[in-house]
C-alpha positions, -999 to 999 in steps of 0.1 A, spaced: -832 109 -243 -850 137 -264 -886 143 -271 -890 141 -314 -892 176 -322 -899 172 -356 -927 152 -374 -928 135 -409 -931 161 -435 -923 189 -415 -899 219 -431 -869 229 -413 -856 264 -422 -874 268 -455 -849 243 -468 -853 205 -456 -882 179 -450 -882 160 -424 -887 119 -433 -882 103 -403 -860 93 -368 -827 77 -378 -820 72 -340 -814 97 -307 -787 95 -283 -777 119 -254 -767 146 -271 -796 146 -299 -815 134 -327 -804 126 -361 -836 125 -387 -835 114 -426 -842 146 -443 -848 156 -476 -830 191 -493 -861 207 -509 -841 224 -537 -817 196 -545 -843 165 -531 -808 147 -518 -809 131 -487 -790 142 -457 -786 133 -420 -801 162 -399 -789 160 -364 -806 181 -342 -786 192 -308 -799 214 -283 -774 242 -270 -802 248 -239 -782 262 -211 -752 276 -232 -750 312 -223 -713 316 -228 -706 334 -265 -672 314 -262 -692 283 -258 -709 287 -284 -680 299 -313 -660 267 -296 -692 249 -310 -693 267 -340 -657 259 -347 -657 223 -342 -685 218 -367 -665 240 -392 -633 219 -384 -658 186 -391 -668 200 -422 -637 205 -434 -626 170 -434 -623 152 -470 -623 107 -465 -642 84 -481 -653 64 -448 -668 101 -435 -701 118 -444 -694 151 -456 -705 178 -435 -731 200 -455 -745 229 -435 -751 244 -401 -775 265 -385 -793 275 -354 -829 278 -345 -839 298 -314 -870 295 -299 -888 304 -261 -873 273 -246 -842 264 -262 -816 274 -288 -812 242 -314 -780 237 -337 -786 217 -371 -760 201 -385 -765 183 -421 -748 157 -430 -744 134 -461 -767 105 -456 -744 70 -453 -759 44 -473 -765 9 -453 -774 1 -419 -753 2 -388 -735 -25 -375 -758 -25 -343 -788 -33 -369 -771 -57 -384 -762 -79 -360 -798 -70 -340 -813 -86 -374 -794 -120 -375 -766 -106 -398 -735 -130 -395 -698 -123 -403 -665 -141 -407 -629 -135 -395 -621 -119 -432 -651 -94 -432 -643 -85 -395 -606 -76 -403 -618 -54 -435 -642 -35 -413 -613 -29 -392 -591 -18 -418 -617 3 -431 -623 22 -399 -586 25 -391 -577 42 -425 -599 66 -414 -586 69 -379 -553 73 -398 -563 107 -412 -584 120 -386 -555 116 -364 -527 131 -386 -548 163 -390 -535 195 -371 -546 195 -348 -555 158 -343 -592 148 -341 -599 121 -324 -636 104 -325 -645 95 -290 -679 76 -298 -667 43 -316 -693 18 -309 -717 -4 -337 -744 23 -337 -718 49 -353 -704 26 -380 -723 24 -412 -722 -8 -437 -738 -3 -473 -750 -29 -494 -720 -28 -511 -697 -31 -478 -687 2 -478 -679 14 -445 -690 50 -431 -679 68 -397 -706 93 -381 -717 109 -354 -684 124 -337 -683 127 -301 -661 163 -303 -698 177 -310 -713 158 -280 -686 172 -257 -695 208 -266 -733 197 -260 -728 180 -231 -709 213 -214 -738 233 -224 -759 209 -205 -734 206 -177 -727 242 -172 -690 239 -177 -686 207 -158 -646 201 -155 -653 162 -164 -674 158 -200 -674 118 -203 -682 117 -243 -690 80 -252 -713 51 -246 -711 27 -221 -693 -7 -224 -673 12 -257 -656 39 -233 -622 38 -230 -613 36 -191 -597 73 -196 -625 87 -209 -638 86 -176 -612 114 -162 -619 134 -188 -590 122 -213 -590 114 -250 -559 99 -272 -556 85 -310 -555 52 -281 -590 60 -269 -606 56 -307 -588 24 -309 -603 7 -276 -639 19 -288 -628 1 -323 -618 -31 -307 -645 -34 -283 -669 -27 -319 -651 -56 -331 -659 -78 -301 -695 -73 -305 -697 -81 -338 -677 -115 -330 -696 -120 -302 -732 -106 -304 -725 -95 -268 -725 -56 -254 -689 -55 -241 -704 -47 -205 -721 -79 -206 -688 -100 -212 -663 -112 -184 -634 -95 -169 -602 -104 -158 -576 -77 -146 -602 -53 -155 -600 -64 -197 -627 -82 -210 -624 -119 -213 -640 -126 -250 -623 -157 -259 -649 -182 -244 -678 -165 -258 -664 -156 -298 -699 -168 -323 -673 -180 -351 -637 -195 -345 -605 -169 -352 -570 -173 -353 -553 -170 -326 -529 -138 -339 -562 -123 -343 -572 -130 -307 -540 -115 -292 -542 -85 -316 -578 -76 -302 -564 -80 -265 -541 -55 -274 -568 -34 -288 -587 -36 -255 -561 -32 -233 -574 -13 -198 -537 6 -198 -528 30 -223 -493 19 -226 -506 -15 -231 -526 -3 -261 -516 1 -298 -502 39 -296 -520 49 -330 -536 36 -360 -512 27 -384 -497 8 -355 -524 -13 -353 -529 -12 -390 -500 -25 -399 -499 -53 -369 -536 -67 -380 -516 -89 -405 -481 -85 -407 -486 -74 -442 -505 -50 -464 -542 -56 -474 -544 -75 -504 -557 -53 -530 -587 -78 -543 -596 -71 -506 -593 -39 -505 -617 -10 -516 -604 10 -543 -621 44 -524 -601 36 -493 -566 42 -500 -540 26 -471 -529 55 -450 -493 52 -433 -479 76 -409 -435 79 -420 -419 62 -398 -441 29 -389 -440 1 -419 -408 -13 -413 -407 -10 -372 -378 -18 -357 -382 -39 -328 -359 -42 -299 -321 -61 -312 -320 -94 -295 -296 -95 -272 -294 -57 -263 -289 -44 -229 -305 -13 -231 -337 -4 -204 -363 16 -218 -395 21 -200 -423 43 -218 -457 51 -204 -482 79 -220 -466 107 -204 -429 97 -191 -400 78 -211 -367 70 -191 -339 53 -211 -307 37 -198 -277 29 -211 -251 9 -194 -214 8 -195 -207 -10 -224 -174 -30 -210 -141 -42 -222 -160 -65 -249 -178 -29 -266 -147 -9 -263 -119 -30 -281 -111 -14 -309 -107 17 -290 -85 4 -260 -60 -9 -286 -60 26 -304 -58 45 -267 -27 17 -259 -10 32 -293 -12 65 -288 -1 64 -250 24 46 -261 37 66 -287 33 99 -268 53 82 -240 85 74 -266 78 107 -277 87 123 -247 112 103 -238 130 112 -270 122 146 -264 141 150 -230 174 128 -244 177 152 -273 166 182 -254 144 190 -286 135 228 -292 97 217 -302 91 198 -266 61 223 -267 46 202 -293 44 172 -267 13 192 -250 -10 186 -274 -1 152 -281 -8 148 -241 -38 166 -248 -55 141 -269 -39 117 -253 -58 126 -220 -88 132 -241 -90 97 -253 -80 80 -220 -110 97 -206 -133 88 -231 -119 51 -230 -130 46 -196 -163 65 -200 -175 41 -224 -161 14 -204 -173 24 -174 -199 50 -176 -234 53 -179 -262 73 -195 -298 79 -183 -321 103 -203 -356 109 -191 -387 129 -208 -415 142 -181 -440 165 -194 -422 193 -190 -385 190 -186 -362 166 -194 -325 155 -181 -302 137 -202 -270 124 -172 -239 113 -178 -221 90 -152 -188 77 -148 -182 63 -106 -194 92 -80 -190 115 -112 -224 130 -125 -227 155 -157 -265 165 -167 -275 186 -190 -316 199 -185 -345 215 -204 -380 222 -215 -396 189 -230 -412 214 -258 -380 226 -271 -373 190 -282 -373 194 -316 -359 159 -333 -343 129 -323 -316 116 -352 -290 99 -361 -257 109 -371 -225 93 -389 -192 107 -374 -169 83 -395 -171 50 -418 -154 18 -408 -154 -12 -430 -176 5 -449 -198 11 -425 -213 41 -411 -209 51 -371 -227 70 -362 -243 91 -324 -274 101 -314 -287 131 -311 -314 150 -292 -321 183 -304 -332 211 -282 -338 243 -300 -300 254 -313 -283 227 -287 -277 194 -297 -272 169 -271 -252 137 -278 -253 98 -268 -251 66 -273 -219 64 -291 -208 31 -280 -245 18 -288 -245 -4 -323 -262 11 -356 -291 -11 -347 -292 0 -312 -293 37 -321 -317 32 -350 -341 15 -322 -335 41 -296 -341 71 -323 -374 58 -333 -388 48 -301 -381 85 -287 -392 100 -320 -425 79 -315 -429 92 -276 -421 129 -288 -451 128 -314 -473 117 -291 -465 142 -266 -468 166 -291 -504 150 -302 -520 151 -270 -507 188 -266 -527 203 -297 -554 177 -288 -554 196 -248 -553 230 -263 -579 224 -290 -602 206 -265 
């Protein structure tokens, strides 16, 4: 905890009055203030950069709050000004904010305030519109510091997002000397990967479900129950829920990444099933979608594909798809033989001139045999590591890969290669850079249309968590 450094009526850089304490955390203190000039209130948070002698430290600092004040939601205080203050003991950064109107949830609930099912779900709503945009940014950002005292309710029900933990993480090195594991957070709302060091879209939307969970339950999440290390709410909810609502906040909470909604218009759009009702909704906080999400395909019913997917490794396989898959095609391949065979035989009674011809006609005809019994008999296994990938082809003891860089993956799509019935059939396609790697022919159009969008899914994630390493 910090010592006040400021008292009532005090002027901070010629510019702002201090009114008093809003509340002090670990990595500073955050005072009502006054502009003298304009007499608007602000949030002044006061963060001492003691110990940061490293000029690369301190533009990383600088640059995060000018990345923060470029940010433009409803549900986010704007960012107004920055400074430092040196003095014998310490070097202090100021960072003015707009003022949120309303109290935070953790007030709210420490005064008695009580809630239903419906207001619960529009808080969540609220909050994940904003997670929307903060992760769709470039790079993302993600919060890190969900938790009641961070989420501000006005009067009105307007719902504001403050205090973001990318600040405290900068801080906190200062204070740590460069320490190779920054835990940015509070207890009880920490997402178990905070603790190596690690933060994901995922990670905001543990600290929003465990928010949730102390609002339905009036109970700091490290005071509730555990069982296979998630909490155990159910027995200890202050109002009665619907069960879907139940499930979708054990999802929320899930230990496991891969247990976890992957982002937040994933969990957005499974809250309800449906869109918020716009006599619910706030007209200031449009719905945010990602492309790609409403309308998710889930996996066909009676498929037999295997696709295993975990933060950082996917591996997909596709088995022989049988006699059953492959009918069509056997009865063309029984054709041609067939006529390439009386073709030849006519050929050698009439000792033709153009028997030449015959080669390409055996050709194709070997070319289609051998794709017959690949699709028969063969099967495909693709997997995605961090940094390469291998997409395998096999047919008995036969074995064709093809490898490469996980980061030259460029899209996953799609394509028709001819109409039957009036239907499209199409392939799928990997692309790596100017190669294009094909599969899944045999698969049907809902099969491929599943398997594109679940490795378009893993791919942006990968690529998320990328910019979000290299920014961090």
């Amino acid at each position: 905890m910090f010592e006040l450094m400021h008292a009532p009526d005090d002027i901070v850089a010629k510019r702002y009055r201090i009114l008093h304490p809003l509340g002090q955390g670990g990595s500073g203190i955050t005072y009502e203030a006054e502009e003298i000039a304009t007499q608007q209130r602000v949030a002044l948070k006061i963060i001492s950069l003691r110990g940061m002698q490293d000029w690369k430290q301190l533009k990383l600092f600088e640059w995060d709050v000018q990345v923060l004040s470029s940010l433009e939601h409803p549900a986010i205080p704007k960012y107004l000004d920055y400074f430092q203050i040196d003095s014998d003991r310490d070097r202090s950064c100021y960072i003015a904010q707009a003022l949120a109107p309303g109290k935070s949830l953790a007030a709210l609930v420490e005064e008695g305030w009580q809630t239903t099912e419906s207001e619960v779900k529009r808080i969540a709503r609220e909050i994940l519109n904003a997670l929307i945009y903060l992760h769709s940014l470039t790079p993302p950002i993600v919060h890190q510091d969900l938790k009641p005292q961070n989420i501000i309710r006005g009067e009105d029900g307007r719902i504001s997002l403050v205090d973001f933990g990318v600040v405290q993480a900068i801080a906190r090195n200062a204070k740590t000397h460069g320490s190779t594991v920054i835990v940015v957070g509070t207890d009880g709302y920490v997402a178990p990967e905070q603790f190596r060091g690690q933060a994901y879209g995922a990670t905001d939307l543990y600290g929003l479900g465990a928010t949730l969970l102390f609002l339905l339950t009036h109970c700091h999440p490290g005071d509730l129950p555990q069982e296979h290390l998630k909490l155990a709410f159910r027995d200890h909810l202050q109002l009665k829920i619907k069960p879907r609502f139940s499930d979708w906040l054990d999802q929320m909470i899930a230990p496991l990444l891969e247990d976890r909604f992957s982002r937040a218009s994933e969990a957005l759009n499974a809250l309800d099933h449906a869109p918020l009702h716009s006599a619910l909704r706030p007209s200031h906080h449009p719905v945010l979608t990602t492309p790609g999400t409403r309308g998710k395909l889930s996996r066909p019913s009676g498929s037999r594909i295997q696709l295993q997917r975990t933060r950082s490794h996917l591996t997909l396989d596709i088995p022989p798809a049988g006699l059953q898959g492959s009918i069509t095609m056997l009865m063309f391949c029984i054709f041609w033989n067939g006529f390439t065979l009386l073709l030849t035989g006519m050929t050698i009674v009439t000792l033709s001139p153009l028997s030449f011809v015959l080669l390409y006609f055996w050709i194709f005809s070997l070319w289609l045999s051998a794709d017959l019994l690949g699709n028969i008999a063969g099967r495909t296994r693709l997997e995605i590591h961090p940094q390469t990938f291998r997409l395998q082809r096999q047919l008995f003891k036969l074995r064709i890969q093809v490898q490469g860089k996980t980061k030259n993956l460029s899209k996953v799509e799609r394509q028709t290669t001819y109409t039957k019935n009036h239907q499209p059939v199409g392939i799928c396609t990997l692309n790596e850079g100017v190669r294009t790697h094909k599969f899944g022919s045999m698969l049907s159009n809902l099969e491929q249309k599943w398997v594109v969008q679940e490795l378009t899914t893993f791919l942006e994630q990968q690529d998320q968590h990328l910019k979000h390493v290299y920014r961090l």
